[in-house]
N, C-alpha and C positions, 0 to 999 in steps of 0.2 A: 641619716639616721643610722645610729650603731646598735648592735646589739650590747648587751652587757652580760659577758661569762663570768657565773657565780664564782666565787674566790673555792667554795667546795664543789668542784663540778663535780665529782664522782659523787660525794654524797650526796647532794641535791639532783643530779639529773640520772647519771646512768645508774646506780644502785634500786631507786624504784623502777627506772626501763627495765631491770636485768629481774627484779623479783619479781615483777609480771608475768615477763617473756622468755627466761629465762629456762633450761632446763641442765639437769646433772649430765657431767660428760668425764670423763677419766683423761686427765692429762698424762703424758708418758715424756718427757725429754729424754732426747738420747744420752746425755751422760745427767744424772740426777733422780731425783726420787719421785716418781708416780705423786700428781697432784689430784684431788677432789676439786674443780672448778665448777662453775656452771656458766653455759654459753647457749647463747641465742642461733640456734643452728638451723639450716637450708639446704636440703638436698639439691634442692636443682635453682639454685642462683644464675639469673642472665645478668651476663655484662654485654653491654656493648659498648666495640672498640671504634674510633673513630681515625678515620687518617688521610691525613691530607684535606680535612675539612669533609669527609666524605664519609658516609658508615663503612668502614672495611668486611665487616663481620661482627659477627656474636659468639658467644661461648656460652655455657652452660654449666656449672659443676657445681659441688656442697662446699661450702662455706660457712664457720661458727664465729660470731661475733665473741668478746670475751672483755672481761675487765682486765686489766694489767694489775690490780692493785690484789687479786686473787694468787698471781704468782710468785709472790715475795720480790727474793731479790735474783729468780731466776725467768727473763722474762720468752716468753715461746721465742723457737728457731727455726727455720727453715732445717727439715728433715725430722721431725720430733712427729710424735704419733698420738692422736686423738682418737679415744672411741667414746660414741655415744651411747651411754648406758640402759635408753630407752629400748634401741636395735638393739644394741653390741658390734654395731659394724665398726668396723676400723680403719682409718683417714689416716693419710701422714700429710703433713703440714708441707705445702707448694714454697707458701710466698705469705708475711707477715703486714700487712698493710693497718701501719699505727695511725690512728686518727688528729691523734696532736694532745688529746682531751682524758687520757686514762683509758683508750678502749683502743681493740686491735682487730679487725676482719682477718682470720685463718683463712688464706685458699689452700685449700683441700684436694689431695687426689686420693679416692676410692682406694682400698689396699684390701680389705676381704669383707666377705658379708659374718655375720655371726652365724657359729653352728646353732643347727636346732638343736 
């Protein structure tokens, strides 16, 4: 048995995931202009790492899921900067892990909390 992926997979599947679950977050790329996106974000995301067939460890850190089709033709980079507009903390982009499907997991490393 296969599955069958919709010929509009961003419009039929992650576009109602994302207006759900979704909240505003202020893209910043290092060379380009400040994007309005909205991402599906996680302060404290466990991975676990496995190696050698064995669990090695876990990590921990904030991660914002995102659409690709929100970035035009500029898509996130390693080093580019996220804040969450709900806090205002601010996240610079680790590691861009694209799904295959229109959608990109941002890891995240902490860069300041928001002033009060």
């Amino acid at each position: 048995m296969s599955l069958a992926v919709p010929d509009d997979f961003d419009g039929q599947i992650l576009a109602p995931l994302f207006a759900q679950f979704s909240e505003p977050v202020t893209y910043s790329p290092a060379d380009g202009d400040t994007l309005a996106v909205n991402g599906i974000f996680d302060e404290a995301y466990r991975e676990l790492v496995p190696q050698g067939g064995v669990l090695a460890y876990t990590t921990e850190r904030p991660v914002c899921g995102v659409r690709l089709v929100e970035f035009g033709d500029t898509p996130p980079h390693q080093g580019d900067v996220l804040t969450v507009n709900r806090t205002g903390n601010v996240y610079e982009v680790q590691e861009v892990r694209l799904d295959g499907h229109g959608a990109a997991k941002l890891m995240l490393n902490w860069v300041e909390a928001a002033t009060p």
